[in-house]
N, C-alpha and C positions, 0 to 999 in steps of 0.2 A: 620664408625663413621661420623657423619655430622660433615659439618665444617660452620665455621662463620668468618665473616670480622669484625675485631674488630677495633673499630675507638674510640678516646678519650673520656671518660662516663663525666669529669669535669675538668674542666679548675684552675688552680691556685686561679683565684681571685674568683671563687665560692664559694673555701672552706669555709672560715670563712664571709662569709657575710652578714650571720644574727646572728651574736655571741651577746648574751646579754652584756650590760655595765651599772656595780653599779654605784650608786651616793657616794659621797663622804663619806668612812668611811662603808659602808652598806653590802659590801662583808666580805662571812663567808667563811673560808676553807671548802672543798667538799672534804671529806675524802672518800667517795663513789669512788670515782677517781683513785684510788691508784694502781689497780688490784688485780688480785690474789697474794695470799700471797704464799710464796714457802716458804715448809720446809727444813729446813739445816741439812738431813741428809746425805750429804758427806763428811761435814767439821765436823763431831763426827766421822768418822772415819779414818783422813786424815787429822790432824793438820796441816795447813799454818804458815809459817813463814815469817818475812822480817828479815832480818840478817846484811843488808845493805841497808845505803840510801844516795842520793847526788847532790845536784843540782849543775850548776854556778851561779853567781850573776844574778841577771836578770838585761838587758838592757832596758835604755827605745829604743826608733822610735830616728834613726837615731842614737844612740849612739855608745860605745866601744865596743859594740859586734857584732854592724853591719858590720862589716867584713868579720865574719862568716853567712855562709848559715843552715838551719835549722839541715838539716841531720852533718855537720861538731859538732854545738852543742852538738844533739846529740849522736855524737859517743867521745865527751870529756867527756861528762857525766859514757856515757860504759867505757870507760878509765878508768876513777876514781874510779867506784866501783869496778873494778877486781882488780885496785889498792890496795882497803882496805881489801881485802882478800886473796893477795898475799900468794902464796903457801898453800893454799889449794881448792881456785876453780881458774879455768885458762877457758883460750875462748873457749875450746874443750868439757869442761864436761860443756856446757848450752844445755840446751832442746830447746831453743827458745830462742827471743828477740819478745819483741812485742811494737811498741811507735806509740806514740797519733800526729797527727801534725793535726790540724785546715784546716789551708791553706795550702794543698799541691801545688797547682799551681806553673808552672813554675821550680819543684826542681826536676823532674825526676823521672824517675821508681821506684817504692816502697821506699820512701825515709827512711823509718824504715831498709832495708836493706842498702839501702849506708849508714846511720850508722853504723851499726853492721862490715861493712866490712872496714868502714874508721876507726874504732877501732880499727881494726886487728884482729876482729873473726876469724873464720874459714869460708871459703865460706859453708861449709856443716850444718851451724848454719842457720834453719828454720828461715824467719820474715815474720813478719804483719804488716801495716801499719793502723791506726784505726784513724778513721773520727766521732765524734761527737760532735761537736763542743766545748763546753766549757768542758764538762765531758769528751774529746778523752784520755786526760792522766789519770784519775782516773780511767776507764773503761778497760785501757790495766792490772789496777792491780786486776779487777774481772777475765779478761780470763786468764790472768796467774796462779791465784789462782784455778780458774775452773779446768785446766788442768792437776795440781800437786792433786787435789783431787781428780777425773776420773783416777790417776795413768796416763795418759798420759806426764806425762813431773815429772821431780824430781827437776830443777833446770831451773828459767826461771828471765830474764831480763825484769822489764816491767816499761815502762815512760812516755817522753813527750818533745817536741822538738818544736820551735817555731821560726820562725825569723818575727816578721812584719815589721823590717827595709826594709823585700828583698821578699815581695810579688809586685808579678807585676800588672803593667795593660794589660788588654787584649781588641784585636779589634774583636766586636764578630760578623760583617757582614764584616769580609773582608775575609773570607772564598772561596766566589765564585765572589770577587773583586768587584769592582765599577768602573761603567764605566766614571764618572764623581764624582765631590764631594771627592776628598780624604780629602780636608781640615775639612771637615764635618764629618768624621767619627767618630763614638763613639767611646771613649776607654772607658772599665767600671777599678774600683780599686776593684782588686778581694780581699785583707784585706778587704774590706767591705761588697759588693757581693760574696764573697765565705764566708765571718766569721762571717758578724754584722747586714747582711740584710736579712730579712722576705721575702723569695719567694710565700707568701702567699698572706698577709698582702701589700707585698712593700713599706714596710715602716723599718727605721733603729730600729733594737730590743732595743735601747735606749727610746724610745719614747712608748715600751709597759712597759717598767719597770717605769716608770714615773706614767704609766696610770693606771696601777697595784697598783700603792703607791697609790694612789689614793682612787681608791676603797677600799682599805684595811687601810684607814683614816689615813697615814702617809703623814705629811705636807713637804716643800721644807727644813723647820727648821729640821724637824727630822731626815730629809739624811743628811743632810750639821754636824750635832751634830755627826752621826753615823762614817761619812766619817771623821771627827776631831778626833774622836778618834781613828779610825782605822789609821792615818796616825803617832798617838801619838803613839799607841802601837808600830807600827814599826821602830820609834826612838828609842822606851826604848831599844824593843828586840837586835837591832844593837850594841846600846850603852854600853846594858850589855854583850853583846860577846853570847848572846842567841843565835844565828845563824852561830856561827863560825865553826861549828862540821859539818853541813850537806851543808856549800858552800864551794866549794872550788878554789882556785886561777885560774885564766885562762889569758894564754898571750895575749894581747891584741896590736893595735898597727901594726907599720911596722918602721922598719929603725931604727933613732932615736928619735922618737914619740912611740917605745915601752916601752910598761908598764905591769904593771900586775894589776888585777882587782881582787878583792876579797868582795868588797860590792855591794848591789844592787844598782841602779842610781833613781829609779823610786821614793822612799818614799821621801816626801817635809818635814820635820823637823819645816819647821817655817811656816808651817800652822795655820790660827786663822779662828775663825769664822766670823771676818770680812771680811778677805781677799774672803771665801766662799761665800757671801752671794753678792759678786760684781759682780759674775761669771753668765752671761745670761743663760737659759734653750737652750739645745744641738738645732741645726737647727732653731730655734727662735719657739721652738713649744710653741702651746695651749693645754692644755689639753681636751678632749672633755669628760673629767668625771665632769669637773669642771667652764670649759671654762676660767681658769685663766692660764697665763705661769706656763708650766710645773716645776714639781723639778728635774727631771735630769742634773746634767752639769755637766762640764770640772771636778769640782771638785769632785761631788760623784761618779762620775764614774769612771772604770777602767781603767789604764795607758794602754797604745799601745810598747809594751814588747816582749824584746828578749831573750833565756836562755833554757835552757834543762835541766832534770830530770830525775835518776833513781832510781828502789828500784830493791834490788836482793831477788828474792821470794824462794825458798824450802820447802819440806817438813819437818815436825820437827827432823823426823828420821835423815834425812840423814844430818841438821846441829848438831844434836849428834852427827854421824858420823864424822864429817867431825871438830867437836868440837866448831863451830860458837855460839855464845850467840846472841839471837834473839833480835832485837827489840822493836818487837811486833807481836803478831800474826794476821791473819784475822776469825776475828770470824764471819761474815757472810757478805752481801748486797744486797741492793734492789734500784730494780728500778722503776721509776714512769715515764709516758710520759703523759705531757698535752698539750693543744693545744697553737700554737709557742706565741700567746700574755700574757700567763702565764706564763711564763718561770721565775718570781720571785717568783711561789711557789711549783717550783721540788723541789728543794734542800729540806725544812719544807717535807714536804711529802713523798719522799726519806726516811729523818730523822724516821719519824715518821712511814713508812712501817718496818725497818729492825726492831723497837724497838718491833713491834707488833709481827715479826715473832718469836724474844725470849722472849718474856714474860718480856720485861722489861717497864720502865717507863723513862721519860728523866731526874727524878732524878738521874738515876743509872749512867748516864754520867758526867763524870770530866768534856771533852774540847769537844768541837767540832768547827768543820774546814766546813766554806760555803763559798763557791766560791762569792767573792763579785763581780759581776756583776752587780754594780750598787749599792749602798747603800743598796735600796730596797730589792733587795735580800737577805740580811741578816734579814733587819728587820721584814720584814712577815714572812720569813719561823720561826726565831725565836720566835718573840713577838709574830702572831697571829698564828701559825700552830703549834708550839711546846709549847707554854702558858708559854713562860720565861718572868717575869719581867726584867724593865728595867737594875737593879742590878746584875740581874744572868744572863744577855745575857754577861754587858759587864767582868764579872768575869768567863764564860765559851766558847764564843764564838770569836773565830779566836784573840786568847792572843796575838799574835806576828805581828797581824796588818794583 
């Protein structure tokens, strides 16, 4: 067999270099995009269940739960739902654990398993640790489900663990040292360079979801309106005890500065549209769809958050067996991948792949749940990718903020 010396075909900042960009409002969804569609014949014969679900409150950046490291979260999470099904599933009869964390830096070996073991699994309990960035925890609830439908697993842990109180910085030329200049040395903030920056692009993905809104003709008004009431909804949800079933208390604290913690920290209650609208665009950017400041800020965009999550997966059979009442099943999903400066119309797309795969329409949906990564994000996949009016986004889309 001949052989060949392979040396790098393209460079990072090649990729997207000649990436077209709409003017204001002129960008259409490219439903061509989507890929192939997969049929969901495993899940007809291999009912999925959740039987169990459970978060902590989520912390914000430097709060009450920066104490704990990511993997600690999430194995209070693993806690908690063995908890709720005391005496009938225990740490021995799981197939797996599988959990999402963003920024692993800095926490160690498979940090999906130092949960599992800081839980008190069993060391012979399988894990995964799964990296995609904003989707890493929703993604652990597809291969868990994969699993139990393939017959590979009956009984499977699957989540999401996060600390970015306790992501580090890193020196990434001091590897083979400096012979002068250490004051000069770069440290980069892997929370940002491992979680929120474009290795493409090099540019922060806040400034593509801006430039995104953009094109898809939603003004700084319309994040700033989206983000009001998404921060309303999760007043009410708190207020009304909507949330009190799936968080559960976590000790928090040391000495006599302990406490226990049972709500989230992150939702601002006494948001107004004023208060929104004083808030500069993230890095002092321009938009180049528009050439006016961007609408990304402090305020539509996503809090900087600590907190873990699980859901206990099965098949349906065996929570018959075992007598569990489900909470819901999984009836199918799909995935979309476009390129990193779209990243505010996976979600819409996503949406709109699974609906196609069952024949259905996005009438046939009560709620749905989009990762708000920015305002934006909600409202194109919504408004333009899905064709929800104003009314029916905010009467179906992410109810509890």
């Amino acid at each position: 067999m001949s052989k060949k010396v392979q040396s790098p075909i393209r460079s990072r900042k090649d990729v997207y270099k000649d990436a077209p960009v709409a003017d204001f409002g002129q960008r259409s969804p490219d439903f061509t995009s989507m890929g192939r569609k997969v049929g969901n014949q495993y899940a007809k014969h291999r009912d999925v269940v959740v039987v169990q679900a459970c978060r902590t409150p989520y912390g914000r950046l430097g709060g009450k739960l920066s104490g704990y490291d990511a993997p600690q979260l999430g194995a209070l999470a693993i806690q908690e739902v063995l908890r709720r099904v005391e005496g009938k599933v225990t740490g021995s009869d799981l197939d797996y654990v599988i959990m999402g964390q963003v920024v692993p830096a800095g926490c160690g070996q498979v940090p999906g398993r130092q949960a599992s073991i800081l839980a008190g699994l069993p060391e012979s309990v399988p894990c995964i640790t799964v990296n995609k960035v904003c989707s890493s925890g929703i993604k652990t609830v597809d291969l868990g489900a994969q699993m139990i439908q393939l017959g590979r697993a009956e009984i499977v842990i699957a989540g999401g663990q996060e600390s970015m109180s306790n992501c580090p910085y890193s020196l990434p030329e001091m590897r083979e040292g400096k012979k002068m200049g250490l004051p000069t040395a770069p440290a980069y903030d892997l929370m940002v360079y491992d979680g929120l920056w474009d290795p493409f692009y090099q540019r922060h993905m806040a400034l593509h979801g801006s430039e995104t809104s953009d094109e898809f003709g939603f003004s700084r008004e319309d994040n700033d309106a989206w983000a009001l009431h998404s921060q309303q909804a999760a007043a009410r949800a708190i207020s009304e005890g909507r949330l009190e079933e799936e968080i559960f208390p976590v000790q928090v604290g040391k000495g006599k500065k302990q406490e226990v913690m049972d709500t989230d920290e992150q939702p601002r209650p006494d948001t107004s549209l004023e208060g929104l609208a004083k808030l500069p665009p993230v890095f002092g950017h321009t938009s180049t769809v528009t050439g006016e400041p961007g609408s990304v800020t402090a305020g539509n965009a996503p809090g900087v958050n600590d907190g873990g999550d699980v859901c206990l997966l099965m098949s349906r059979a065996k929570a018959e067996e075992l007598g569990l009442d489900p909470l819901f099943s999984i009836v199918d999903y799909a995935e979309v991948s476009q390129p990193t400066k779209d990243i505010a119309t996976v979600p819409g797309l996503s949406i709109q792949k699974v609906l196609e795969q069952n024949n259905w329409s996005i009438h046939d949906v009560d709620l749905i749940e989009i990762n708000e990564a920015f305002a934006a994000v909600a409202l194109i996949s919504a408004r333009r990718i899905l064709g929800l009016s104003e009314e029916e986004m905010k009467a179906k889309v992410n109810v509890n903020g």
